[in-house]
C-alpha positions in Angstrom: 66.8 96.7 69.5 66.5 99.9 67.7 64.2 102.8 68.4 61.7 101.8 66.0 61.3 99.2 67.6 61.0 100.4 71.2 58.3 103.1 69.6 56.4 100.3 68.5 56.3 98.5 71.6 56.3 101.4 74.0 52.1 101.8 74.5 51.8 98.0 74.9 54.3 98.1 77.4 53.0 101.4 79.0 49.8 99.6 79.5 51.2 96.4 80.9 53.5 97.2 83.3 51.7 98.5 86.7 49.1 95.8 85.5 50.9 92.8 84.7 55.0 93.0 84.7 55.9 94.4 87.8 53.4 92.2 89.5 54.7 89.7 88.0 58.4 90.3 89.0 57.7 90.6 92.4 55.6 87.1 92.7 57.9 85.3 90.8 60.6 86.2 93.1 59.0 84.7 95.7 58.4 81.8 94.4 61.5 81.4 93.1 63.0 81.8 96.1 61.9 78.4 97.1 64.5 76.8 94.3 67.0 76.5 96.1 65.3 76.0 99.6 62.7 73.8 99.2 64.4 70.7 98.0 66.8 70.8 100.7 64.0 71.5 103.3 62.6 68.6 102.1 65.8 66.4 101.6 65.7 67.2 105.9 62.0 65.3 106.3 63.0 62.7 104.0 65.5 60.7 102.7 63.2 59.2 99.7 64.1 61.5 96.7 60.8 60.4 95.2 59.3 61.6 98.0 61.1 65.3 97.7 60.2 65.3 93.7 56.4 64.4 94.5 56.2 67.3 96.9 57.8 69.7 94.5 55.5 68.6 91.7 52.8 69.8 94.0 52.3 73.3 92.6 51.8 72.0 89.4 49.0 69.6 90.5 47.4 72.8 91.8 48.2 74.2 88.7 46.6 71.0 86.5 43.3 71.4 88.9 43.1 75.2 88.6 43.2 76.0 85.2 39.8 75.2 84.0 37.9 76.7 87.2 40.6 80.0 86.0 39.3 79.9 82.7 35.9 80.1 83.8 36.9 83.1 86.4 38.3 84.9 83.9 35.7 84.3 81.1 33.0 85.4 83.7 35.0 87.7 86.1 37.6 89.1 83.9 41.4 88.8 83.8 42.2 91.4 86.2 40.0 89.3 88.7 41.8 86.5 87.8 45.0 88.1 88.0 44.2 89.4 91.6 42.6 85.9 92.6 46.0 83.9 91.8 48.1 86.1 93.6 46.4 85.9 96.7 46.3 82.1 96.6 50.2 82.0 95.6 50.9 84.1 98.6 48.3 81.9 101.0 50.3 78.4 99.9 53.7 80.2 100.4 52.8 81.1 103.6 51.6 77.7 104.3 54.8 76.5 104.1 56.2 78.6 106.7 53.6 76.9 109.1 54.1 72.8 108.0 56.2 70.3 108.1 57.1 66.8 107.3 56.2 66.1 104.1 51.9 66.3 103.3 51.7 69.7 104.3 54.3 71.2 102.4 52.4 69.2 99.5 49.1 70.4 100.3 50.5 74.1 100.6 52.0 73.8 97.2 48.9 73.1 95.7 47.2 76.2 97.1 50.2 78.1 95.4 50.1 76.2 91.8 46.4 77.0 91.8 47.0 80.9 92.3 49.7 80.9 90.0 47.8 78.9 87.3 45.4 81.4 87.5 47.3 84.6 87.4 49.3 83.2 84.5 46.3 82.6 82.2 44.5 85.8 83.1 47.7 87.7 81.8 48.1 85.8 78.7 44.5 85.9 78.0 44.8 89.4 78.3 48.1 89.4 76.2 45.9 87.5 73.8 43.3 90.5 73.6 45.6 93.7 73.3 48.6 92.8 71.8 48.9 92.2 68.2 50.9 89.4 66.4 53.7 92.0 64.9 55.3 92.4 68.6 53.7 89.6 70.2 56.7 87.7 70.5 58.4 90.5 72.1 55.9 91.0 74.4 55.5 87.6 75.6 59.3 87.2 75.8 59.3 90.1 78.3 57.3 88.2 80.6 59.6 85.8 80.2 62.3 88.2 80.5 61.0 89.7 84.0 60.7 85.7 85.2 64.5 85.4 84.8 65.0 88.4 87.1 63.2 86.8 89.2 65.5 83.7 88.6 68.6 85.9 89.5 67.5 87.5 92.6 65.1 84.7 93.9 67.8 81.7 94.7 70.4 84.6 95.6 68.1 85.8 98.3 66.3 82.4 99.1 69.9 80.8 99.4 71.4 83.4 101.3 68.1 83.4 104.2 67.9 79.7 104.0 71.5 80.2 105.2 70.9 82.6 107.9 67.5 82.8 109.3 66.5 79.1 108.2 64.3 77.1 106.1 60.9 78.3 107.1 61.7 82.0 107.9 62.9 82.3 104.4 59.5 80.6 103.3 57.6 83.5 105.1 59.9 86.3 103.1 58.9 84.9 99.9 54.9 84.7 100.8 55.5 88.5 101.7 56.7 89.1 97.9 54.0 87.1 96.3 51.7 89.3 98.7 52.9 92.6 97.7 52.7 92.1 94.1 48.9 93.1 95.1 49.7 96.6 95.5 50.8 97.5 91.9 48.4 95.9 90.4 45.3 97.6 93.2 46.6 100.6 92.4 46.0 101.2 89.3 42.5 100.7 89.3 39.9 98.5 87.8 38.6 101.7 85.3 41.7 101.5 83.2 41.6 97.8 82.6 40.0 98.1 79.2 36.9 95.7 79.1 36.2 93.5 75.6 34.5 94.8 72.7 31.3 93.2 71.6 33.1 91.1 69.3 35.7 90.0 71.3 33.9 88.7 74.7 34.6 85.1 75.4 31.8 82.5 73.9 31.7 79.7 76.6 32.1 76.7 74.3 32.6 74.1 76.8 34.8 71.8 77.2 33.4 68.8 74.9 32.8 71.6 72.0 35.8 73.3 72.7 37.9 70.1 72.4 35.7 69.2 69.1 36.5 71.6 67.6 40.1 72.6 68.1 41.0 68.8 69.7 44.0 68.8 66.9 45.9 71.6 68.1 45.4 71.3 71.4 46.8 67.4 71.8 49.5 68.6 69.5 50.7 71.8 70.7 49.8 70.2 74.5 51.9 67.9 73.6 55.2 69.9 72.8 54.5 72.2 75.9 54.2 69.2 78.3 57.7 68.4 77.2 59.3 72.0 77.4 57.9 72.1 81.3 58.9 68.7 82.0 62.5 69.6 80.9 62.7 73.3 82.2 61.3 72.4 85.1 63.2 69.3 85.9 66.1 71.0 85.0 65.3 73.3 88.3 65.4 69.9 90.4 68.0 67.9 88.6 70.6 70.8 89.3 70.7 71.5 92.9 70.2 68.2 93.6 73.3 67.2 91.6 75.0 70.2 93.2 74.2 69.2 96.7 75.8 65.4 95.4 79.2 66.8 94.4 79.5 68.4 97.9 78.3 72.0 97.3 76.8 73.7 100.2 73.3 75.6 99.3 74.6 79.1 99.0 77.5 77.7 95.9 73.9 76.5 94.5 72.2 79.3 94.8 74.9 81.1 93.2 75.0 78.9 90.3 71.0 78.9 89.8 71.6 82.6 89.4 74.3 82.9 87.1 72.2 80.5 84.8 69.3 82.9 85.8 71.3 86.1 85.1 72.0 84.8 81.1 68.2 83.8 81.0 68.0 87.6 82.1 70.5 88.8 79.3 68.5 86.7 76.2 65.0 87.6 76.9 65.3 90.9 74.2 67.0 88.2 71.7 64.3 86.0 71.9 61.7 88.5 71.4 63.1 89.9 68.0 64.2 86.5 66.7 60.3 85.5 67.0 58.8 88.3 65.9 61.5 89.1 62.6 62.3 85.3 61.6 59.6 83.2 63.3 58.4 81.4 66.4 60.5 78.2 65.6 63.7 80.0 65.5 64.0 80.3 68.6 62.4 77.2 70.4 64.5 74.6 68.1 67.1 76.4 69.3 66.6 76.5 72.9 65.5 72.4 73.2 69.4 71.9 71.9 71.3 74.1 74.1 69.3 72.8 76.8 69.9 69.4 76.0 73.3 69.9 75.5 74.0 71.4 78.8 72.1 68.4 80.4 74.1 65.6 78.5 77.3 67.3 80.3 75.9 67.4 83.4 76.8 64.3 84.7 80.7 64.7 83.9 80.3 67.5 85.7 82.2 67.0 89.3 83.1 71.0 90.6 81.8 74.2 90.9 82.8 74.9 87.9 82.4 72.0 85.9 78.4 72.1 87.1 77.9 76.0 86.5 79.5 75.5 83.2 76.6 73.0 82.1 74.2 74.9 84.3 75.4 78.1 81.6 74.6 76.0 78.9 71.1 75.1 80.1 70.2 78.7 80.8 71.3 79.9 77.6 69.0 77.2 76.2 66.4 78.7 78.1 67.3 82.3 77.6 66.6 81.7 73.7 63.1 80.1 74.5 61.7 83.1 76.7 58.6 83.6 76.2 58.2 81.2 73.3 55.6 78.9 74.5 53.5 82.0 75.8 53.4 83.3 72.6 52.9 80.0 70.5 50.2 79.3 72.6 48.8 82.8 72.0 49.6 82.9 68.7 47.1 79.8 68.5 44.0 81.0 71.3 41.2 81.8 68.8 39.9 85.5 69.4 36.6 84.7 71.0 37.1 82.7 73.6 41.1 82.4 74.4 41.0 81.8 78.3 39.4 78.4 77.9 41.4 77.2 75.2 44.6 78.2 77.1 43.3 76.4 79.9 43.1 73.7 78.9 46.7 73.7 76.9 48.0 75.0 80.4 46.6 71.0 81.9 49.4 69.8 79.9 51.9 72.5 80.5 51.6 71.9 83.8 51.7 68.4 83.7 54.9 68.6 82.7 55.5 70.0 85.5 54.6 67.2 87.4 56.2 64.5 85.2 59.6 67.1 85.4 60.3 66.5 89.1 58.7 63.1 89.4 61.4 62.0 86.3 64.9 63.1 88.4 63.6 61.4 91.5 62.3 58.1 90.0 65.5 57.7 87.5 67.9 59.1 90.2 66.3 56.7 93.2 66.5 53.7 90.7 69.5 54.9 88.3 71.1 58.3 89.4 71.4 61.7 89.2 73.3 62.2 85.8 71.1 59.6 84.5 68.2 61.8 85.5 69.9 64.5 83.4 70.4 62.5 80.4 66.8 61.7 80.5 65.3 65.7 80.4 67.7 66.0 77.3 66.4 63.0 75.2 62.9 64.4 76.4 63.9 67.7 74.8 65.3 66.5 71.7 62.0 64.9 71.0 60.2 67.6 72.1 62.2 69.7 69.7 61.4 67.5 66.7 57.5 67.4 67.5 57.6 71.3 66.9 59.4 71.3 64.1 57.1 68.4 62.2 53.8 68.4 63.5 53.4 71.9 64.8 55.5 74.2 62.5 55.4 78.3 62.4 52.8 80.1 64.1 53.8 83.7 63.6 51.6 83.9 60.0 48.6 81.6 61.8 49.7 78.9 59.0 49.0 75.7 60.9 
């Protein structure tokens, strides 16, 4: 990106980062951590594969249950309240895990986590939906997403590597202390500098029932399209180390593969950005539903290392060319006056993707198999893909 363009995103940037980014880096390594831990942790109290995929569907449960009570803290409380809120209940669940076993607790703990993250997720893109205008939006947002696949580098790399070494529930510990000390950028600096609402932009509590009269259309539509993209990135994040662990790879050759993928997520993020913001928002989701699904039609041939990080490449660059995009669709959509309900309740469906995402690999692969599982997250994509281009369309210009 040129200079221009790095003047005209600099302030917006300035003002996010102690607030929102780096917080946000340094929580989503910890949880991220758990991708390549966690199903194998789980694979050790259980040999029901449904079982694992219910269990790692938990945090999105906590995530479908918390987003309307989050919409409601941050339309009384404020974002940064919010923000704060979901951290500390990410960090409590993580730590949970470090304390359970068999299978319920884990759950239970995951849901604690979902519910924090649910909540510090819609407080920054309600926020996002407040300051930032529509010319850079897409960059914006796409930084966030940008920052998330740092997170996806380090994260596995360091969960995998402490799994390894100090075991399962040590490593569990670890990542609650980087949840937790995503708290101290974000205390220090300071509730004065938040920036409160101006009169004409404070949230009007609809309600649900009005809220859903009167924006009920965009909301199953676009809730429908985002339910897809989590159930496919997010079974994607189940289907491969599973598959890995299948073909004989021991957790640290997974680990390494989740982060390559992670590291070209990384390498996209500006791309995606600049694409939405100079030729649209559906120039670079249609895009990244194909790669994606490309990368998961190959997976099942794939029987190596390299024959698995090779369609694990092609998944991530999928991925890497949607960063940020459903952030800022669903921004680009949130009407000014009251945007943290109306993300909740698109974030339901989100989230309930990531439910179905999970719950998909194990059911297919306990009745079918693994590659089957795979197979199944692309045709979901493909669809998915076609709903945005047909009954959705460009939301850059607010023409929908």
């Amino acid at each position: 990106m040129g200079a221009a363009t790095i003047d005209e995103i600099r302030p917006a940037i300035r003002h996010l980062g102690p607030r929102y980014y780096a917080p946000s880096v340094l929580a989503t390594t910890g949880t991220m951590m758990l991708v390549p831990t966690l199903p194998l942790y789980l694979g050790e109290q259980t040999d029901s594969l449904t079982l694992v995929t219910v269990v790692l569907a938990a945090a999105a449960v906590g995530g479908v249950m918390g987003n309307i009570p989050s919409g409601m803290v941050v339309g009384r409380f404020g974002e940064r309240a919010g923000f704060l809120g979901g951290i500390l209940l990410s960090a409590i669940g993580t730590a949970g895990l470090a304390l359970s076993s068999g299978v319920w607790l884990p759950f239970a703990a995951c849901v604690v986590a979902g519910v924090g993250q649910a909540s510090r997720m819609l407080a920054r893109q309600s926020h996002a939906r407040r300051v930032v205008g529509v010319g850079i939006r897409g960059r914006i947002m796409s930084l966030y997403g940008g920052l998330g696949r740092l997170a996806m580098l380090c994260g596995p790399l360091l969960g995998g590597f402490l799994g390894e070494s100090i075991g399962f529930q040590a490593t569990f510990g670890v990542a609650a202390g980087f949840i937790a000390a995503a708290l101290v950028p974000a205390l220090v600096v300071g509730a004065g500098t938040e920036g409160a609402p101006s009169p004409t932009e404070r949230p009007e509590r609809l309600g649900l029932a009005a809220l859903l009269r009167t924006h009920g259309r965009i909301i199953g539509v676009a809730g429908l399209g985002q339910l897809g993209f989590s159930l496919v990135r997010v079974g994607r994040l189940t289907v491969i180390p599973l598959y890995g662990e299948s073909i004989g790879l021991d957790l640290s050759d997974v680990g390494v593969i989740v982060a390559i993928a992670g590291g070209l997520d990384l390498v996209l993020f500006p791309v995606a950005g600049w694409i939405m913001d100079r030729f649209g928002r559906l120039n670079a989701i249609l895009p990244s539903f194909l790669f994606m699904a490309l990368g998961l039609f190959i997976l099942p041939f794939a029987d190596t290392f390299k024959g698995l990080a090779a369609a694990a490449l092609l998944v991530g660059f999928g991925n890497g060319i949607g960063s940020g995009t459903m952030l800022t669709l669903t921004t680009d959509l949130a009407p000014a006056r009251n945007p943290a309900e109306f993300i909740s309740v698109l974030r339901i469906l989100a989230d309930s993707g990531r439910i179905l995402g999970p719950l998909m690999v194990g059911v297919v692969a306990d009745r079918i198999d693994l590659g089957a599982s795979s197979v199944a997250l692309g045709v979901v994509g493909l669809m998915t893909a076609l709903l945005f281009a047909v009954a959705i369309g460009e939301t850059r210009h607010g023409d929908f």
